[in-house]
N, C-alpha and C positions, 0 to 999 in steps of 0.2 A: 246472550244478553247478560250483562252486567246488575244488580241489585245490592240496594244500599238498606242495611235495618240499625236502628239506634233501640239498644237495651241497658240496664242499669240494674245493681241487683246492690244490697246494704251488706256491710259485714257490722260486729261490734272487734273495738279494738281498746288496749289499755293505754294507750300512749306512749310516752317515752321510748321511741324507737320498735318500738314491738313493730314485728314482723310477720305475713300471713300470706300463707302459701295460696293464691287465689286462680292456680292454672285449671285445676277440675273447672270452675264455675264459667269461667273463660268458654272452654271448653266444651260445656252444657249448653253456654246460649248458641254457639256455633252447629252443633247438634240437634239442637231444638229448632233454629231456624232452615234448615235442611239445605244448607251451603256445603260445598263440594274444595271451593279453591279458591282461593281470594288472600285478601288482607284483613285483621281485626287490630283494629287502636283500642288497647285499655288507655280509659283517664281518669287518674283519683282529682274527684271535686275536692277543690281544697287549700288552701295557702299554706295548711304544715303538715302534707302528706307527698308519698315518693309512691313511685311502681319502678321496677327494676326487674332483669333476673339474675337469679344467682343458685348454686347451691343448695336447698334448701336443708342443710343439715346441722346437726349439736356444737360443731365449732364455728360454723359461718355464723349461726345465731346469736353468739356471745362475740365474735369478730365484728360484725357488722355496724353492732349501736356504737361499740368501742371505736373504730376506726372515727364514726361524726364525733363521739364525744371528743377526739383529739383535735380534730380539725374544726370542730365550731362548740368551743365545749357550754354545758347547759347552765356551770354555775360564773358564768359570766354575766356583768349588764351590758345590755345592748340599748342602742336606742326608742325601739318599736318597746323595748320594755315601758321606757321612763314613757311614752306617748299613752299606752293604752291600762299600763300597771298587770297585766296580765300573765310576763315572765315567761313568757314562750317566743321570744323574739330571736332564739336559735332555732326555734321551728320552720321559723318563716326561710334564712338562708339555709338551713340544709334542704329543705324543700326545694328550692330555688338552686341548690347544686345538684342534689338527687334529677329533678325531672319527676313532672305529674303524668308523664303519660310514654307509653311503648307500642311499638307495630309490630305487629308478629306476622308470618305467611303463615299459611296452612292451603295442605293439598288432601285431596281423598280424604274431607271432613276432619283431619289432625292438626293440629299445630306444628310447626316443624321446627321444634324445642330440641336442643340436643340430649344426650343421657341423663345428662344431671344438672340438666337446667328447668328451673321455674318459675312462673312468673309468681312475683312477690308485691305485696304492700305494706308500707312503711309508714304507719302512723308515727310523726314526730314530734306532735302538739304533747304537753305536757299534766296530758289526763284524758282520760276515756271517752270513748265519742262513738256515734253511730257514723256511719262511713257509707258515702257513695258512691261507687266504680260505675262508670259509664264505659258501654262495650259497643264498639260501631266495626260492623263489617260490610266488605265491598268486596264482592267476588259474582262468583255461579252456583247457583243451585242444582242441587241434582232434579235429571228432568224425567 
């Protein structure tokens, strides 16, 4: 028998590109809900947030924000700026290239991450925010 559970758990984040290692928490609701094998979709609620994985280490950290600020850089204007006056209108397209959500497998209650892989979120809005991950799994429970 197949089972579907939707959970959601807050982080706090600072913004501009900050990044957070969010595979434990992943992890914990897949744990908690007593799933075996399946699939879990993380999705960051949100218009200027990313999930990804990657590396989670000292030079990806400083790589990571660097690579969007070249490619969608912050002290730019954009349009969604002049509409809303708000200055985050590079949030919204790195957002929008990043991707708000990932599937991961997991067997025997793990994820099946490689060595040095983690799943990440990427606050891009440009200031501090409480943050919602929504975590849906679809597998089998242990019986």
């Amino acid at each position: 028998m197949i089972d579907l559970e939707t959970h959601s758990f807050d982080i706090k984040t600072s913004g501009n590109c900050h990044l957070t290692d969010i595979t434990a928490k992943v992890q914990d609701v897949i744990n908690s809900c007593g799933f075996v094998e399946g699939n879990v979709i993380v999705f960051a609620v949100g218009s200027t947030a990313g999930i990804t994985t990657i590396e989670y280490e000292p030079g990806l950290m400083k790589d990571y924000p660097a690579f969007f600020e070249k490619i969608i850089p912050s002290n730019v204007s954009y349009h969604h700026d002049q509409t809303w006056h708000d200055g985050n209108g590079h949030s919204h397209l790195r957002s929008a290239l990043q991707g708000t959500s990932l599937s991961v497998p997991f067997k025997d209650g793990d994820l099946l991450l490689g060595t040095w892989q983690q799943i990440i979120f990427v606050d891009f809005d440009n200031r501090s925010r409480s943050r919602k991950i929504i975590v849906q799994i679809i597998g089998k429970k242990s019986e």
